[in-house]
C-alpha distance (Angstrom), angle and dihedral (degrees) to the residues before:
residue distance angle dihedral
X1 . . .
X2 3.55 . .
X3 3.60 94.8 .
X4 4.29 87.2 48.7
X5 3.86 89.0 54.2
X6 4.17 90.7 46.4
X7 4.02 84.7 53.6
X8 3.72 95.5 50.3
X9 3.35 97.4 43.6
X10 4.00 90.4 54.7
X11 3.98 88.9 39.4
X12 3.69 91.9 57.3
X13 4.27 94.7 41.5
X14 3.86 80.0 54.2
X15 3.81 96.1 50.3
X16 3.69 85.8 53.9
X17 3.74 98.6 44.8
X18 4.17 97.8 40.6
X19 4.23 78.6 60.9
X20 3.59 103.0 40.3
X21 3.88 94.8 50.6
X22 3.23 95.8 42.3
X23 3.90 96.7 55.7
X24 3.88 91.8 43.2
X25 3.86 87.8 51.0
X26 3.77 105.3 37.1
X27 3.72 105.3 29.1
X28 3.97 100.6 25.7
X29 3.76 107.9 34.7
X30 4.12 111.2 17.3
X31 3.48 110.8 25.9
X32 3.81 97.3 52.1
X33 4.00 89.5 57.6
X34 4.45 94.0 42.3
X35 3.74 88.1 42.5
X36 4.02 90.2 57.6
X37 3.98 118.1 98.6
X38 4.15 84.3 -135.9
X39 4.24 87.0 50.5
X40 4.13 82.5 126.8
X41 4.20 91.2 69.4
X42 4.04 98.1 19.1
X43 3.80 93.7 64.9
X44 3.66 93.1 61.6
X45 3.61 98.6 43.3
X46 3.74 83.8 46.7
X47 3.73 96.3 45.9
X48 3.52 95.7 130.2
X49 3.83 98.6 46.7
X50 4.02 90.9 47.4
X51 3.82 93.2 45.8
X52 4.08 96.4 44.5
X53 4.39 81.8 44.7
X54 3.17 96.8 58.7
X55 3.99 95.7 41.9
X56 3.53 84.5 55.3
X57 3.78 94.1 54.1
X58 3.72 95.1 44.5
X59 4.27 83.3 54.0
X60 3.67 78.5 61.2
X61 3.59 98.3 59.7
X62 4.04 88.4 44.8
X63 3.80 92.2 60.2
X64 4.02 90.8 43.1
X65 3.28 80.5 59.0
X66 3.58 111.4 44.6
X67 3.96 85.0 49.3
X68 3.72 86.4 71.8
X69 3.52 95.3 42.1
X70 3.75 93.5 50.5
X71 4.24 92.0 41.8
X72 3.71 90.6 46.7
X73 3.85 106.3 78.1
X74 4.44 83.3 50.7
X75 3.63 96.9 41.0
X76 4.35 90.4 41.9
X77 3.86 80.2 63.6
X78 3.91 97.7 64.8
X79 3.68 103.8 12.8
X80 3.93 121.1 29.5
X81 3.98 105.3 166.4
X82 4.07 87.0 43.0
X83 4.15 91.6 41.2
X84 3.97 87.7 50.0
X85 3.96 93.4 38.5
X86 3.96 91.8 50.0
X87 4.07 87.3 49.4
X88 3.93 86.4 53.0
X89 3.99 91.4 44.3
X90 3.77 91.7 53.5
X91 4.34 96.6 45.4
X92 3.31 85.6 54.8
X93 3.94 95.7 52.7
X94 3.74 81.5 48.5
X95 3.49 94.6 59.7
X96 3.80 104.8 39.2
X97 3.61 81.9 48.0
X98 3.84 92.3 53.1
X99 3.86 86.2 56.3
X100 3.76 91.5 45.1
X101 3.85 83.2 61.3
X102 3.30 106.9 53.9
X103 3.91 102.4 55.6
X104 3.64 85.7 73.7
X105 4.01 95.0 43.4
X106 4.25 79.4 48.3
X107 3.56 92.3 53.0
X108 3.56 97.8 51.6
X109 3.73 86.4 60.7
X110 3.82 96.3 45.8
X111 3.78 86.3 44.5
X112 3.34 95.2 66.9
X113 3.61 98.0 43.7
X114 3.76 90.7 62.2
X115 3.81 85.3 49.2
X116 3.07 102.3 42.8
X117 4.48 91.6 48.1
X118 3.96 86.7 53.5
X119 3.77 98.7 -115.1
X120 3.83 98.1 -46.6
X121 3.91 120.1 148.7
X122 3.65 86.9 12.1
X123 3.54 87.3 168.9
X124 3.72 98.1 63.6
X125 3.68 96.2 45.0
X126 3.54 86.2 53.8
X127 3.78 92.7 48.4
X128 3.95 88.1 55.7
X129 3.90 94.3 43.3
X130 3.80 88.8 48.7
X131 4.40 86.1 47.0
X132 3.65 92.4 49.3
X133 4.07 95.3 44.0
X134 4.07 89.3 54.5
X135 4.13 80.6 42.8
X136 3.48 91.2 65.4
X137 4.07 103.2 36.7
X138 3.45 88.6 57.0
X139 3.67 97.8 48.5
X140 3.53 88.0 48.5
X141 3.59 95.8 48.8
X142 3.97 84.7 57.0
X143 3.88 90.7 49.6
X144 3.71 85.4 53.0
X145 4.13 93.9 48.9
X146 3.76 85.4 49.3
X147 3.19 108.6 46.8
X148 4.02 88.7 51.4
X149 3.84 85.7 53.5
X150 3.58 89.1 51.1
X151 4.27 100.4 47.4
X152 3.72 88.3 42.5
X153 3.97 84.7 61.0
X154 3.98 92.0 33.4
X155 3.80 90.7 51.2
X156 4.00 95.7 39.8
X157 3.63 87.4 56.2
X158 4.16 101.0 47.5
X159 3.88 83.9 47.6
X160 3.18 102.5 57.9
X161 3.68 93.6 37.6
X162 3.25 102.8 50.3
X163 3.88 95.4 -132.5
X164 3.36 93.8 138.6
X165 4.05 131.0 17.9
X166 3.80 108.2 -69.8
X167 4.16 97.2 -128.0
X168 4.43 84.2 74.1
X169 3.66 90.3 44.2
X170 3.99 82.2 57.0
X171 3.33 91.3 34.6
X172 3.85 88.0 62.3
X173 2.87 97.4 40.5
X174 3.84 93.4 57.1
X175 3.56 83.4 41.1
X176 3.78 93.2 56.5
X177 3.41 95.0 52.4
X178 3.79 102.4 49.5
X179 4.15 85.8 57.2
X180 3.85 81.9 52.4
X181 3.94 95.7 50.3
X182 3.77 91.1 47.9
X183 3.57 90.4 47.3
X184 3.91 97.4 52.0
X185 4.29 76.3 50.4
X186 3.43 96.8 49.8
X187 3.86 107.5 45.9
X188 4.21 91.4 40.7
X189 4.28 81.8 53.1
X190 3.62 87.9 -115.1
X191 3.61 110.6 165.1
X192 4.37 108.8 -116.8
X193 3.51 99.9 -160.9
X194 3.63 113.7 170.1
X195 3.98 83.0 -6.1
X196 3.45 90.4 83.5
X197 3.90 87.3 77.6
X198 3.74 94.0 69.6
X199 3.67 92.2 74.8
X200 3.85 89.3 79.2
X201 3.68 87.7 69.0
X202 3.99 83.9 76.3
X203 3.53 99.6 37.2
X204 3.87 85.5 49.7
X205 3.78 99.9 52.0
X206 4.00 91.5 47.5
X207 3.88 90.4 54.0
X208 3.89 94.7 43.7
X209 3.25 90.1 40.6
X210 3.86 99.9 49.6
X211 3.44 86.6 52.9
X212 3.83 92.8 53.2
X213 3.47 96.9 60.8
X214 3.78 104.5 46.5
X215 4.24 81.0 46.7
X216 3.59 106.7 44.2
X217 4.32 100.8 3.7
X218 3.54 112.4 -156.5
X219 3.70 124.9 -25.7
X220 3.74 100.5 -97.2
X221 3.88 102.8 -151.2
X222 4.33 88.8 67.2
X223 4.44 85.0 41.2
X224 3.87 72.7 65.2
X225 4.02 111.5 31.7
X226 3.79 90.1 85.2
X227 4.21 130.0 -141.4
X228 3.99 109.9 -7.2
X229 4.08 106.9 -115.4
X230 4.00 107.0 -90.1
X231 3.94 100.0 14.5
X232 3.87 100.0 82.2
């Protein structure tokens, strides 16, 4: 029990930290320099800011990871195929966020080549900024598809479990899907319009329940109700 309260404790701190580093570094430090019409010459004036963003957000895909280490040896318990499928889920977040990460670190580099040559070919630089901004939109749209994958498994499991109180695994769920609906919007160039506010549901349920678990930890009557009928 000990050990159970240990794991939700670090679960929760990792909740929290996979959302606060990846708002500092997406929304605070890169995206304001790659969304600019100058991005070419801002990244490499901003060199520090892009490379310290996009550390941050690759932290984030760490701690999304660790949460299914950490949840695995619980959730292998009750349900295997869904324990080992939610692993899978999250590694492959990891690594589409990895490539998401390093067309900012790339453009740093390419920045300062077009800098650094006074303006020349200005049309090839621009070709290669424009190449390395789709790069990372479409990596980051597969983040996004995984990581819905991976919290519809996440929050299937703590509902029917029981590991938590059933109104967050709803919550998640809910969650889940509004991320889902916004990406369907986004990638089809769908405008979201007020839409757009439904992606707080997720962001929401991953602070609240963060908190939860370092709190309260797992509910400790399902730690002790055994393998759920048919998912041995």
């Amino acid at each position: 029990m000990d050990n159970s309260r240990r794991t939700a404790t670090a679960v929760g701190a990792l909740f929290l930290a996979s959302n606060a580093t990846f708002l500092l570094g997406a929304f605070l430090l890169v995206e304001p320099i790659l969304g600019s019409p100058d991005y070419l010459t801002l990244t490499s004036a901003s060199r520090v800011q892009v490379v310290l963003g996009s550390l941050l957000e690759f932290s984030n895909g760490i701690a999304y990871l660790g949460i299914a280490i950490l949840m695995f040896p619980i959730l292998n318990t009750r349900f295997r195929s869904l324990a080992l499928g939610y692993v899978g889920f999250r590694i492959i977040e990891f690594v589409m966020q990895t490539l998401s990460d390093i067309s900012p670190l790339a453009l740093v580099t390419i920045s300062e080549e077009f800098v650094g040559s006074g303006g020349a070919d200005a049309s090839s630089y621009q070709a290669l900024g424009t190449l390395l901004i789709s790069q990372r939109y479409w990596s980051f749209q597969m983040v996004t598809i995984s990581l819905v994958l991976g919290a519809w498994v996440f929050y299937t499991m703590l509902y029917r479990s029981k590991l938590v109180p059933r109104f967050l695994s709803i919550w998640g769920l809910a969650g889940a899907t509004s991320v889902f609906l916004i990406f369907l919007l986004d990638v089809f160039g769908v405008p979201q319009g007020v839409l757009g506010v439904l992606s707080l549901l997720m962001l929401t349920n991953e602070l609240f329940l963060g908190i939860w678990l370092i709190v309260k930890g797992f509910n400790a009557s399902a730690l002790v109700s055994g393998v759920v009928p048919g998912e041995a």
